[in-house]
PQR file of N, CA, C, O and H, with PARSE charges and radii, in Angstrom:
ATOM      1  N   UNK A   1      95.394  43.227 -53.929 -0.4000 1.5000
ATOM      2  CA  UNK A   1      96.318  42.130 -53.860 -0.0000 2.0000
ATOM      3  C   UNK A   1      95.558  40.900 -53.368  0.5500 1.7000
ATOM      4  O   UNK A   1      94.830  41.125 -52.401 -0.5500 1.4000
ATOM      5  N   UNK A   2      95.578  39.264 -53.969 -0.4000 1.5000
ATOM      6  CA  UNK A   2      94.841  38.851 -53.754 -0.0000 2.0000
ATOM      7  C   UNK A   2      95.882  37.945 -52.691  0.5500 1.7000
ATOM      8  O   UNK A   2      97.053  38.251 -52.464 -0.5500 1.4000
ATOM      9  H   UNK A   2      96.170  39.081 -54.754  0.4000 1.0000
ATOM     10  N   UNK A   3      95.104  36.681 -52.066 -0.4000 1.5000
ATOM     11  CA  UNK A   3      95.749  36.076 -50.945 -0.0000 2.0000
ATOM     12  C   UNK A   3      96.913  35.219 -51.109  0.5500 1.7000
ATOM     13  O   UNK A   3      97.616  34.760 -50.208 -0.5500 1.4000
ATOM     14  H   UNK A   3      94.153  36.433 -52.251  0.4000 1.0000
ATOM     15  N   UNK A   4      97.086  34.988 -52.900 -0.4000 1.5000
ATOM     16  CA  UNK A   4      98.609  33.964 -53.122 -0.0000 2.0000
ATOM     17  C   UNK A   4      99.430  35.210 -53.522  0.5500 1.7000
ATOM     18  O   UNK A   4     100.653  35.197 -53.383 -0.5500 1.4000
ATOM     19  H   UNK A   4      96.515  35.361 -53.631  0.4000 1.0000
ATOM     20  N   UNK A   5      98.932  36.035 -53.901 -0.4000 1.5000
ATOM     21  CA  UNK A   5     100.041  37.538 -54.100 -0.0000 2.0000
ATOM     22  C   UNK A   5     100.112  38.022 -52.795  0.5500 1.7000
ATOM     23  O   UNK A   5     100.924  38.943 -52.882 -0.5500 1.4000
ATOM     24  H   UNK A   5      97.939  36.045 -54.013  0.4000 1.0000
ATOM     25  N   UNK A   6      99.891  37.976 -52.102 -0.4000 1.5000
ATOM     26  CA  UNK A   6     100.317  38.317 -50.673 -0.0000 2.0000
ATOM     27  C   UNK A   6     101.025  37.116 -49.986  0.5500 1.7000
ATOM     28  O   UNK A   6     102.014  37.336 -49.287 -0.5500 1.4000
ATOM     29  H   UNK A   6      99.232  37.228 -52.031  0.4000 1.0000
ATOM     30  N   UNK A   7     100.615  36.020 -50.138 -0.4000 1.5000
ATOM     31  CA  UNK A   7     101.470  35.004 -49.441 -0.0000 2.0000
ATOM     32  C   UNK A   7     103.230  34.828 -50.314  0.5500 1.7000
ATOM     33  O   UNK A   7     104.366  34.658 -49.871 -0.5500 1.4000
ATOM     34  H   UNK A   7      99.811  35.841 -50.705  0.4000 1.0000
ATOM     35  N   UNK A   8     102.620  34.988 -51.790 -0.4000 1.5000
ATOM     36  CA  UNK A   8     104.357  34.875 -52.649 -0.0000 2.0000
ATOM     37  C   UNK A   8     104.800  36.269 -51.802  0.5500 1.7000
ATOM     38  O   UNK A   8     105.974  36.266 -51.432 -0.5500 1.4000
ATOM     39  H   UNK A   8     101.698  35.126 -52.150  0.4000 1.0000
ATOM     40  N   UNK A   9     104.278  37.047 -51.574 -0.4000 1.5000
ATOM     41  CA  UNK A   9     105.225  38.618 -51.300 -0.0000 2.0000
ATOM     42  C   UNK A   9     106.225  38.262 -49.589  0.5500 1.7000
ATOM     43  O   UNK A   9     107.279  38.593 -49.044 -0.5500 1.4000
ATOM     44  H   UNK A   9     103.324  37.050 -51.875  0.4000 1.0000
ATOM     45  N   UNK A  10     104.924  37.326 -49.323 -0.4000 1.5000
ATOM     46  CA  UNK A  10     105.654  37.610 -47.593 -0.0000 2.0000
ATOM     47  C   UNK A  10     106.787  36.312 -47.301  0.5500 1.7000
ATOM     48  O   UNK A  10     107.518  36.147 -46.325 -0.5500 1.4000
ATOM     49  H   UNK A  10     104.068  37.057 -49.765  0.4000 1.0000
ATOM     50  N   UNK A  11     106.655  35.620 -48.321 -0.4000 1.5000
ATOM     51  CA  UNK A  11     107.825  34.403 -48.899 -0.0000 2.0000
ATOM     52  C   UNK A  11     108.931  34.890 -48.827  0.5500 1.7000
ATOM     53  O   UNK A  11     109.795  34.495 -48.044 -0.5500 1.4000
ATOM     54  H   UNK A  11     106.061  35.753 -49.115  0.4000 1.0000
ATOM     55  N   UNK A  12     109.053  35.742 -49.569 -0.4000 1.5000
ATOM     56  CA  UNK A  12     109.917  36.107 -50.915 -0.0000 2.0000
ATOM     57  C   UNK A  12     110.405  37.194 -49.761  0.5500 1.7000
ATOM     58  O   UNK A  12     111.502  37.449 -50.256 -0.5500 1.4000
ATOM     59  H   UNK A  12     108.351  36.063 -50.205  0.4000 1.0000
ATOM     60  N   UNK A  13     110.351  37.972 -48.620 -0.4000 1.5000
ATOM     61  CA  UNK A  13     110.226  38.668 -47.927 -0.0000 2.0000
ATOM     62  C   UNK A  13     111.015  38.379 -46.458  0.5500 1.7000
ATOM     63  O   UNK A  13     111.892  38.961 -45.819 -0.5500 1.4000
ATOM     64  H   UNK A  13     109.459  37.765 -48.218  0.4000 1.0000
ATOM     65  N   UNK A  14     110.208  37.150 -46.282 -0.4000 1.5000
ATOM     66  CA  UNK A  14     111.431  36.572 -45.298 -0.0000 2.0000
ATOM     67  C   UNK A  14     112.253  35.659 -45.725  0.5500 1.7000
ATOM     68  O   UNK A  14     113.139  35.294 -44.951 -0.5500 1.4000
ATOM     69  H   UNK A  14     109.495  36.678 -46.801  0.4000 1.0000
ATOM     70  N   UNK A  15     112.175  35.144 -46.882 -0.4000 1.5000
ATOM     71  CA  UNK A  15     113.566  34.987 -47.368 -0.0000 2.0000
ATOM     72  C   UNK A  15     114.464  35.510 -47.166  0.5500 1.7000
ATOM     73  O   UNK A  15     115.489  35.101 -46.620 -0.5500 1.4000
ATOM     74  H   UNK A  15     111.455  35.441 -47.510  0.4000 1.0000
ATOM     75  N   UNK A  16     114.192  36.610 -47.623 -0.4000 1.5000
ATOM     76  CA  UNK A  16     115.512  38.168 -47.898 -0.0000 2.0000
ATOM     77  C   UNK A  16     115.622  38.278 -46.852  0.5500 1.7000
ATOM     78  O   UNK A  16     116.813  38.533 -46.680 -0.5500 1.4000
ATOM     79  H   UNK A  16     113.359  36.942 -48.067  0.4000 1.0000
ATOM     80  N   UNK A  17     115.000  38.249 -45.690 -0.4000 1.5000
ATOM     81  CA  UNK A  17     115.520  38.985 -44.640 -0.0000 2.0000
ATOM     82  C   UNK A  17     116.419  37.893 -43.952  0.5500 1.7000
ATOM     83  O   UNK A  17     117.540  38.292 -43.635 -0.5500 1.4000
ATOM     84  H   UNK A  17     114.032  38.041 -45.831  0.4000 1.0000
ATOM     85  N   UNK A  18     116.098  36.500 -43.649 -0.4000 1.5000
ATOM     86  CA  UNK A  18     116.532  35.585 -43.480 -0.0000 2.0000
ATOM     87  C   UNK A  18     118.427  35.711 -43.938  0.5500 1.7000
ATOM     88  O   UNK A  18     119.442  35.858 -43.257 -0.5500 1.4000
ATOM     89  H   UNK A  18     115.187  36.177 -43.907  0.4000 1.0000
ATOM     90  N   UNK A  19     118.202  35.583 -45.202 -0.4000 1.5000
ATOM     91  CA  UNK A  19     119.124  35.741 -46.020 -0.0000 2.0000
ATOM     92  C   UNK A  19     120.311  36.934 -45.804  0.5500 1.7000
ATOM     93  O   UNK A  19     121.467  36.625 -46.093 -0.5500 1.4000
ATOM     94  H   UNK A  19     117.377  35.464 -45.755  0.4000 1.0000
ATOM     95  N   UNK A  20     120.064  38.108 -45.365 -0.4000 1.5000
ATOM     96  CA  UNK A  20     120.453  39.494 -45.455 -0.0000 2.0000
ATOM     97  C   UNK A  20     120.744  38.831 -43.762  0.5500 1.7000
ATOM     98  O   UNK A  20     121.909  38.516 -43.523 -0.5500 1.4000
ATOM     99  H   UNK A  20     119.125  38.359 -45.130  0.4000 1.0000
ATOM    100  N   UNK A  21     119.704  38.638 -42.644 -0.4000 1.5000
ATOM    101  CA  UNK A  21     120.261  38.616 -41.397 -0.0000 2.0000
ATOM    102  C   UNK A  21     121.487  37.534 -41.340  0.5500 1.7000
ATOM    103  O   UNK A  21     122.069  37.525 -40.255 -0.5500 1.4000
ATOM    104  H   UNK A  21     118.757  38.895 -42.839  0.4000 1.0000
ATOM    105  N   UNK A  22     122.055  36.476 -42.479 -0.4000 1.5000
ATOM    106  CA  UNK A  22     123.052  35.280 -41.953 -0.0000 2.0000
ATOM    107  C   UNK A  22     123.876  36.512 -42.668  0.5500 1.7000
ATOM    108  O   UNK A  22     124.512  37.133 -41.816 -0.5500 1.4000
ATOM    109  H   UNK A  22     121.583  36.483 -43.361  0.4000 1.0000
ATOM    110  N   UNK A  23     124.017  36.963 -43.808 -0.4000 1.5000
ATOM    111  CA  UNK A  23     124.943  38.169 -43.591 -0.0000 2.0000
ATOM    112  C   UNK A  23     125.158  38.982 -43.108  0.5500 1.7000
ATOM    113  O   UNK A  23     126.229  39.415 -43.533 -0.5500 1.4000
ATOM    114  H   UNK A  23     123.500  36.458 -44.500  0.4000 1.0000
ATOM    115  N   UNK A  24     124.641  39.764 -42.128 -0.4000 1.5000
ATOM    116  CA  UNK A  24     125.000  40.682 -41.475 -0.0000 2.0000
ATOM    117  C   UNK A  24     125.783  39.884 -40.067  0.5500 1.7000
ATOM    118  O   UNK A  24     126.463  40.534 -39.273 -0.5500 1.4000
ATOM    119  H   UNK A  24     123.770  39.412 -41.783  0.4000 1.0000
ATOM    120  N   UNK A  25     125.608  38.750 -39.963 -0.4000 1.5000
ATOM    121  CA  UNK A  25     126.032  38.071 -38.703 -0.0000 2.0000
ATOM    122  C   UNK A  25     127.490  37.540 -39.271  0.5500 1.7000
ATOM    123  O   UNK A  25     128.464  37.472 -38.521 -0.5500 1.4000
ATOM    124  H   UNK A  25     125.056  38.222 -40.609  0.4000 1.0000
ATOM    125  N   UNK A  26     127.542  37.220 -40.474 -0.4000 1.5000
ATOM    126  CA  UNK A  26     128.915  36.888 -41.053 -0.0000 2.0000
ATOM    127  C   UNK A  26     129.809  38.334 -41.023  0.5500 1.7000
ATOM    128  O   UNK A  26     130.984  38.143 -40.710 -0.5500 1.4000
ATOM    129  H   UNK A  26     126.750  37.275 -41.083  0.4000 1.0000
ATOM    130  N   UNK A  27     129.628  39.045 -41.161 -0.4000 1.5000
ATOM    131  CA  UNK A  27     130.624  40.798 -41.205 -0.0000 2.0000
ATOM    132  C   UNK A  27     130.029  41.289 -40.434  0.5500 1.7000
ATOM    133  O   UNK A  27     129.061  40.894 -39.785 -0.5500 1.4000
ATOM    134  H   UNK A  27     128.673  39.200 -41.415  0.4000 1.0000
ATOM    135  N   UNK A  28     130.837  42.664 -40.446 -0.4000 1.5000
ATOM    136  CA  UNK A  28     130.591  44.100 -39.152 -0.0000 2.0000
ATOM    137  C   UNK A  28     129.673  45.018 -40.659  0.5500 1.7000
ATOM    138  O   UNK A  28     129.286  46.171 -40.467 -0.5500 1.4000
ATOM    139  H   UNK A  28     131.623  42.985 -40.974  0.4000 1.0000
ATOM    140  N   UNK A  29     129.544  44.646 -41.412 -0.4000 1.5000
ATOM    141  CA  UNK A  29     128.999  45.591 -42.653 -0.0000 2.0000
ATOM    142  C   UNK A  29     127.283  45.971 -42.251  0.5500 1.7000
ATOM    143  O   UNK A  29     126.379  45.404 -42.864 -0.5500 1.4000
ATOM    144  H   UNK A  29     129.859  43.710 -41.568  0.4000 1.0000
ATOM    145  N   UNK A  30     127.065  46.745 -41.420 -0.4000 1.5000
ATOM    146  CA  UNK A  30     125.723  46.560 -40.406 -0.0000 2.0000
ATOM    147  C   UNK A  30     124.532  47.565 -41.706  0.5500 1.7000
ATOM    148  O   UNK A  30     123.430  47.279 -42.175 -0.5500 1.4000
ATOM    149  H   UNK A  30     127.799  47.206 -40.921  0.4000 1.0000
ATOM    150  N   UNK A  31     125.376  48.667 -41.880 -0.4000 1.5000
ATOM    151  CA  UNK A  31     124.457  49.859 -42.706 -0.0000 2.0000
ATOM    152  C   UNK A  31     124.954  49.659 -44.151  0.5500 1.7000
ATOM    153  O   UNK A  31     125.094  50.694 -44.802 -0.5500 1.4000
ATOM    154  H   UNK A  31     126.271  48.899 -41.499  0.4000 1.0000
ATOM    155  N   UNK A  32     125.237  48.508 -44.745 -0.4000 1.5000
ATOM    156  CA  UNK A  32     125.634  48.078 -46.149 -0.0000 2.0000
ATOM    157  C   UNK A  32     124.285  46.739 -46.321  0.5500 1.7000
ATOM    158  O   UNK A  32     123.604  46.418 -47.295 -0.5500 1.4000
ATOM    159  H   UNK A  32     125.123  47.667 -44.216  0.4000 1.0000
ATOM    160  N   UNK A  33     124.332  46.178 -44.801 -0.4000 1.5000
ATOM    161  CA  UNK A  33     122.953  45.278 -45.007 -0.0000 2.0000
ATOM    162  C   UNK A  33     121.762  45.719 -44.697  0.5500 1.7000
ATOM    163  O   UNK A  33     120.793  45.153 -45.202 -0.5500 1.4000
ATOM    164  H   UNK A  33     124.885  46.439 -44.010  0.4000 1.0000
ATOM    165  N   UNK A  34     121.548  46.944 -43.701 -0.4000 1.5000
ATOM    166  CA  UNK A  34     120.275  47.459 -43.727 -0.0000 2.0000
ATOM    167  C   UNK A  34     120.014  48.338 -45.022  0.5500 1.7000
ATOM    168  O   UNK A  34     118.853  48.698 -45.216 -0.5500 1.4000
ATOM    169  H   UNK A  34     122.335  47.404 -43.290  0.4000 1.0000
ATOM    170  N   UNK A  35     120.834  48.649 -45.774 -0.4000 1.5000
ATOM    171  CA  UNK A  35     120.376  48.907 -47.329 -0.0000 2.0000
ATOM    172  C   UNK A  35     120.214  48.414 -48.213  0.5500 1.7000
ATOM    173  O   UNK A  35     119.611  48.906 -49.166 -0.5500 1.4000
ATOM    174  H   UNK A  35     121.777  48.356 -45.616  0.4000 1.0000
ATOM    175  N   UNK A  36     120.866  46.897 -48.166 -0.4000 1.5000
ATOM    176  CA  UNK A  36     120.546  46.333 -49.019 -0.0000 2.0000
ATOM    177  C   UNK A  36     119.472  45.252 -48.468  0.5500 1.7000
ATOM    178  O   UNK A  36     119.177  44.214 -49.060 -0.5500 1.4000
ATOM    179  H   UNK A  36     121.356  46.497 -47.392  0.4000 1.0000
ATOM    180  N   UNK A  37     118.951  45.673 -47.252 -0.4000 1.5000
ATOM    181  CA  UNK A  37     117.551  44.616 -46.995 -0.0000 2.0000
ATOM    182  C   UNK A  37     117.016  45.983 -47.357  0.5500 1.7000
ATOM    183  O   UNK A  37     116.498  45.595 -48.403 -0.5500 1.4000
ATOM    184  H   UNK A  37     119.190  46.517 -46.771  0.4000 1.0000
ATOM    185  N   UNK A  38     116.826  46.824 -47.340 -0.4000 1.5000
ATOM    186  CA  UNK A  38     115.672  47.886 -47.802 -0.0000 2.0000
ATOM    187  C   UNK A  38     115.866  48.158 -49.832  0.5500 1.7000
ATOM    188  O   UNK A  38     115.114  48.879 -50.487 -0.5500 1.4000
ATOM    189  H   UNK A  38     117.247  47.140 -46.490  0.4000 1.0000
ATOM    190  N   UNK A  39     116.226  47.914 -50.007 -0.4000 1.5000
ATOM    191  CA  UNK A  39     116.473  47.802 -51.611 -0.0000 2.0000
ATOM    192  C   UNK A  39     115.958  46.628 -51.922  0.5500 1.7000
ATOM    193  O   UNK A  39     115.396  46.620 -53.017 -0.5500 1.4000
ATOM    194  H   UNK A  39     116.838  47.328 -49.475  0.4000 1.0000
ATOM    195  N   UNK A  40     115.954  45.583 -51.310 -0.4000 1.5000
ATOM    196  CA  UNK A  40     115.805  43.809 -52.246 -0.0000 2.0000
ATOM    197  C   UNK A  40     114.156  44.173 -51.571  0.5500 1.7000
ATOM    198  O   UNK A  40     113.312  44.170 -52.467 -0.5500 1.4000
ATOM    199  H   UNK A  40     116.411  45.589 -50.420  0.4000 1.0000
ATOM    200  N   UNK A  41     113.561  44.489 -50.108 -0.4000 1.5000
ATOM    201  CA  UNK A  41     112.713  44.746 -50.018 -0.0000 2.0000
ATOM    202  C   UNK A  41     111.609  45.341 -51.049  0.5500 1.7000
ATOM    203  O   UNK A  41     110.632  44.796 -51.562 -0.5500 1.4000
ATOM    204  H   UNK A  41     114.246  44.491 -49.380  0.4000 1.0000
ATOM    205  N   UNK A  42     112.095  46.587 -51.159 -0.4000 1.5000
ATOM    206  CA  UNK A  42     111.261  47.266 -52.559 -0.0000 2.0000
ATOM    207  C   UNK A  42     111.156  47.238 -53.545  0.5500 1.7000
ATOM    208  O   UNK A  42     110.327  47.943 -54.121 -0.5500 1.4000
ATOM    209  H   UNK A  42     112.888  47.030 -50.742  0.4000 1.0000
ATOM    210  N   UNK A  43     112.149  46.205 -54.316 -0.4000 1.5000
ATOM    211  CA  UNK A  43     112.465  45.773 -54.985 -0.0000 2.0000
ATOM    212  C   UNK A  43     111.229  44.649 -55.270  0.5500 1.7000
ATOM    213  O   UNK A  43     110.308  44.634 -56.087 -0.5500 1.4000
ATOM    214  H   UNK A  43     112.823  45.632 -53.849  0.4000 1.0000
ATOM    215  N   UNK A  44     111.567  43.906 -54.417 -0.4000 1.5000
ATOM    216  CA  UNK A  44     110.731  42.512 -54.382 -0.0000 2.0000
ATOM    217  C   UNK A  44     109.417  43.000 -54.594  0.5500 1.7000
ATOM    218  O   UNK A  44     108.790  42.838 -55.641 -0.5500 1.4000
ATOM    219  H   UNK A  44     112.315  43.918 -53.754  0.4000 1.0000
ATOM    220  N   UNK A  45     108.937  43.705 -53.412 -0.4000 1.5000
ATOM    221  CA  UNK A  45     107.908  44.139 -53.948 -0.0000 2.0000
ATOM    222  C   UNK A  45     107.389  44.617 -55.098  0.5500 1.7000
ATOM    223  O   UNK A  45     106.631  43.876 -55.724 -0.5500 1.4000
ATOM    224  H   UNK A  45     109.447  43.836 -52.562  0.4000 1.0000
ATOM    225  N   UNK A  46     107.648  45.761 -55.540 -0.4000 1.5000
ATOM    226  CA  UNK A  46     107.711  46.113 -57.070 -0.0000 2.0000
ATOM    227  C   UNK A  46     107.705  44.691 -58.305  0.5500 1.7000
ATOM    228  O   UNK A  46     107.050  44.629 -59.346 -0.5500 1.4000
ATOM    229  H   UNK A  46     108.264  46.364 -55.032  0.4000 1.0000
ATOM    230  N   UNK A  47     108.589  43.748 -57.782 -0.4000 1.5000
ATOM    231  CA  UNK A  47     109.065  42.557 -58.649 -0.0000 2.0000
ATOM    232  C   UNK A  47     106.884  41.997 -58.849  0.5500 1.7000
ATOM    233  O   UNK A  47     106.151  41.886 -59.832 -0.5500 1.4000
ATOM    234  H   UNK A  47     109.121  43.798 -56.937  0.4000 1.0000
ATOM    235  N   UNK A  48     106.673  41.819 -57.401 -0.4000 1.5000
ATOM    236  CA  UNK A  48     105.572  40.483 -56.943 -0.0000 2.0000
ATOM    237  C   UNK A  48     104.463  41.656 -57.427  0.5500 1.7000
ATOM    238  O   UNK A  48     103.785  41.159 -58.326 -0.5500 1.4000
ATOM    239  H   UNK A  48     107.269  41.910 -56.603  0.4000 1.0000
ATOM    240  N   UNK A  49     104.095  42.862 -57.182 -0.4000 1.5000
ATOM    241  CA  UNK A  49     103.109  43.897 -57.669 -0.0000 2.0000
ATOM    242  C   UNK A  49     102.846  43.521 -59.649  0.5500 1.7000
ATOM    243  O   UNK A  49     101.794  43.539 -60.287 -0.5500 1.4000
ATOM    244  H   UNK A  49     104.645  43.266 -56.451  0.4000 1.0000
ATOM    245  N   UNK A  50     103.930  43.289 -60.010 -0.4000 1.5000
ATOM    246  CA  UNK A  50     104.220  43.373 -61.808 -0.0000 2.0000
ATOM    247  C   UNK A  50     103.647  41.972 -61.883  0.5500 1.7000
ATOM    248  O   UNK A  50     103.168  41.729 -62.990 -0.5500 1.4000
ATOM    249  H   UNK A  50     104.785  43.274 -59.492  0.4000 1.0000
ATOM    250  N   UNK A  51     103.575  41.075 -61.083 -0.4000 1.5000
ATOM    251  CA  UNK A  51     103.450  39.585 -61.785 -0.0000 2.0000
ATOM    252  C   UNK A  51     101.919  39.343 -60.830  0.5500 1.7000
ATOM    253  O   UNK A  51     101.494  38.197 -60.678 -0.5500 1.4000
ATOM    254  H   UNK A  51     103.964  41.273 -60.183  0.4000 1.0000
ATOM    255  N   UNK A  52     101.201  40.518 -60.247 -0.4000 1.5000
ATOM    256  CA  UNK A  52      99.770  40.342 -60.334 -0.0000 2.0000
ATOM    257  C   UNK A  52      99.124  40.711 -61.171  0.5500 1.7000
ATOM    258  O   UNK A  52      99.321  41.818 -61.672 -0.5500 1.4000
ATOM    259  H   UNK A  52     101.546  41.449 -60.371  0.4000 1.0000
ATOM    260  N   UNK A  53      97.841  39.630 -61.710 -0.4000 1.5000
ATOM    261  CA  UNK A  53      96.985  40.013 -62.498 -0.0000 2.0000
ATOM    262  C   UNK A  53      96.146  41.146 -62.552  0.5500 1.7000
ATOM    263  O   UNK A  53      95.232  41.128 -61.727 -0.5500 1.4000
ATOM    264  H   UNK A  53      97.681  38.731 -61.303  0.4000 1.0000
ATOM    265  N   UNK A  54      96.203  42.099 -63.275 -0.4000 1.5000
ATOM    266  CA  UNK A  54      95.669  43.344 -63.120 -0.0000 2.0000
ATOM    267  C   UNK A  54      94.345  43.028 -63.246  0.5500 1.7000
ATOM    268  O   UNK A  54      94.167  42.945 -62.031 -0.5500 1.4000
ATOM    269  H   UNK A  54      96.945  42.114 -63.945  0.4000 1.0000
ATOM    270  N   UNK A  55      93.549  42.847 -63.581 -0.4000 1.5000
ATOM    271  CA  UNK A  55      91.823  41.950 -62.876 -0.0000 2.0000
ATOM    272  C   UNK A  55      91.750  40.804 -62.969  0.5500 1.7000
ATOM    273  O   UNK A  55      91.866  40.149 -64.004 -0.5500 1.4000
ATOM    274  H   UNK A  55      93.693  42.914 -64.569  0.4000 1.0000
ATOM    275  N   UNK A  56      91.531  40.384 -61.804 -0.4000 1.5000
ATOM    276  CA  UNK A  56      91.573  39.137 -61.194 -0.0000 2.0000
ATOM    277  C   UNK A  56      90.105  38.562 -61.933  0.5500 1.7000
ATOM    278  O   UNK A  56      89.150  39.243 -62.305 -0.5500 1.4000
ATOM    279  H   UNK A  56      91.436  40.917 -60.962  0.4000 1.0000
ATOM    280  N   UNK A  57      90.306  36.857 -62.015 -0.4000 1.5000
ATOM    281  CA  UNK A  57      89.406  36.204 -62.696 -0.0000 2.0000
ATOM    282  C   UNK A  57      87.827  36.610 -61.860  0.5500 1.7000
ATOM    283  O   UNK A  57      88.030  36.861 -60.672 -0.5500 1.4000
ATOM    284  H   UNK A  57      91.082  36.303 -61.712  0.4000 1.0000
ATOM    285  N   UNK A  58      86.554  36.698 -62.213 -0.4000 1.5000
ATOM    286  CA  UNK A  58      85.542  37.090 -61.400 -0.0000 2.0000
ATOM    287  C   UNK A  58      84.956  35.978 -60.689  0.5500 1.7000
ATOM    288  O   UNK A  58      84.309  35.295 -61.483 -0.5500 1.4000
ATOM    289  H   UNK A  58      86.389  36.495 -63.178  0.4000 1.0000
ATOM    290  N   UNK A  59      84.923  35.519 -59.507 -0.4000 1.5000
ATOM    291  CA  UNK A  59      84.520  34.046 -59.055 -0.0000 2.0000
ATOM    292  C   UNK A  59      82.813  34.220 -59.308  0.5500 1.7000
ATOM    293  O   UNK A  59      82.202  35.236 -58.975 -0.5500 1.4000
ATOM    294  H   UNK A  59      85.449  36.074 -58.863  0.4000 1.0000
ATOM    295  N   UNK A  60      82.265  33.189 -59.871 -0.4000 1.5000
ATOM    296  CA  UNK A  60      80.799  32.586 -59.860 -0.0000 2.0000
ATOM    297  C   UNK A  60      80.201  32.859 -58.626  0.5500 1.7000
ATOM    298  O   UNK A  60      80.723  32.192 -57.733 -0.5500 1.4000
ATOM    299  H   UNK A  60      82.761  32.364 -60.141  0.4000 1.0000
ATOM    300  N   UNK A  61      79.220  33.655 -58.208 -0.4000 1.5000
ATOM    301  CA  UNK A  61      78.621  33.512 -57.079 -0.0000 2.0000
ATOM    302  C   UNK A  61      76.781  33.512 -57.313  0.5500 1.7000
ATOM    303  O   UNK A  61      76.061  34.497 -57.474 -0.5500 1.4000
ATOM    304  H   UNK A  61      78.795  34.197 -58.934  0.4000 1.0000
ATOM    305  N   UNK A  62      76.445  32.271 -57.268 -0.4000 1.5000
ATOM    306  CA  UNK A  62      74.956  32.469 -56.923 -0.0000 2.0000
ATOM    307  C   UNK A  62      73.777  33.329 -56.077  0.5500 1.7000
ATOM    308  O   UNK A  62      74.049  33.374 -54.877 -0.5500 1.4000
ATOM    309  H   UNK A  62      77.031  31.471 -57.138  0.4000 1.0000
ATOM    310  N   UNK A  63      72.750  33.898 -56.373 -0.4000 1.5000
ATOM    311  CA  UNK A  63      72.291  34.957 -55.935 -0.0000 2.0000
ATOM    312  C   UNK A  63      70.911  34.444 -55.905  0.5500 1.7000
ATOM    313  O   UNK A  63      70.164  34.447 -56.883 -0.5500 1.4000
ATOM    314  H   UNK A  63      72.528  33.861 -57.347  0.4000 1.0000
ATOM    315  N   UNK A  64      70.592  33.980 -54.670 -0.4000 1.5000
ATOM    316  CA  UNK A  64      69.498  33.720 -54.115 -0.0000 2.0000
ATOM    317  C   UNK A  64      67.855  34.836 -54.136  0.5500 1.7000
ATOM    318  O   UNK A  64      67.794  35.902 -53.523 -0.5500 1.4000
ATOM    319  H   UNK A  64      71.199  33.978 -53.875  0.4000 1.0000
ATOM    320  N   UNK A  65      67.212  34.517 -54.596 -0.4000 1.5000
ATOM    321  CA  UNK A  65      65.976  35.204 -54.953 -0.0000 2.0000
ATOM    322  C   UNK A  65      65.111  35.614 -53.516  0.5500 1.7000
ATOM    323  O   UNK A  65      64.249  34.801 -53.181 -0.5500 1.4000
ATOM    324  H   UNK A  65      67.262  33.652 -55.094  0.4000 1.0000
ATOM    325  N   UNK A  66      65.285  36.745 -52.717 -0.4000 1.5000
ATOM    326  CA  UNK A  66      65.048  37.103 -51.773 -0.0000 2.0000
ATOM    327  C   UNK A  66      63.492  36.870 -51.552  0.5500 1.7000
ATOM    328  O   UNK A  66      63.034  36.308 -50.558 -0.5500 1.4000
ATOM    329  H   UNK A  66      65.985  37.405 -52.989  0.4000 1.0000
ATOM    330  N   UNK A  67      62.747  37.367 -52.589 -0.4000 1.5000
ATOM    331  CA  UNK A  67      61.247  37.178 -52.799 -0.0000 2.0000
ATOM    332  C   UNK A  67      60.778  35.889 -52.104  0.5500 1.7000
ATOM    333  O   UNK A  67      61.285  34.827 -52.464 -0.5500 1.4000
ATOM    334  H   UNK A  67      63.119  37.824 -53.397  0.4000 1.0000
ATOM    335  N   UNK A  68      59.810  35.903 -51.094 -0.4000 1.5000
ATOM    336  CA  UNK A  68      59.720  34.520 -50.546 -0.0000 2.0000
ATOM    337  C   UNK A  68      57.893  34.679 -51.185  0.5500 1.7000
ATOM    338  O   UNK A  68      57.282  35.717 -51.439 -0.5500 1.4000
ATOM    339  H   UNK A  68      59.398  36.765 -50.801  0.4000 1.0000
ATOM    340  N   UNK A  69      57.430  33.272 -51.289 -0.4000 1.5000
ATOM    341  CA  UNK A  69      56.635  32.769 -52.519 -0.0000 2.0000
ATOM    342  C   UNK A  69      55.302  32.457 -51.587  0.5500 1.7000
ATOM    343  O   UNK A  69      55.414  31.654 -50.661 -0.5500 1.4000
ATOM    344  H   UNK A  69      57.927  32.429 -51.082  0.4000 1.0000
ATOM    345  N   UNK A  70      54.083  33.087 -51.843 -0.4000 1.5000
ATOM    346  CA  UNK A  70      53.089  32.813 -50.885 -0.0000 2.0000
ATOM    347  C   UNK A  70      51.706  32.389 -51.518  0.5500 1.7000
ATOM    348  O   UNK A  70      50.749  32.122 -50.791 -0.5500 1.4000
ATOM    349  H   UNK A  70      53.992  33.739 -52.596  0.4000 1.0000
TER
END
């Protein structure tokens, strides 16, 4: 997972929870929102896993010639 697929995941993550905690504070529905924060959870995930690039572009890295010249 690279570092913007991990940052969209942990977005998208406390969103939901954000979201799921102003509902659970609006009703008494306590184990209707801890399932449905554990469903949108795995969910999401699963969602943000599908929309990473399965090999990531290869970054350019220069490779310095260790051999020193005498």
């Amino acid at each position: 997972m690279t570092r913007i697929v991990a940052l969209r995941a942990s977005i998208i993550f406390v969103t939901l929870t954000l979201l799921t905690g102003g509902i659970s504070l609006g009703s008494h529905a306590t184990v209707l929102t801890a399932l449905l924060l554990i469903s949108a959870s795995v969910a999401m995930l699963l969602f943000v896993l599908a929309l990473a690039p399965a090999h990531p572009a290869p970054i350019p890295v220069r490779v310095r010639d260790r051999r020193i010249a005498r």
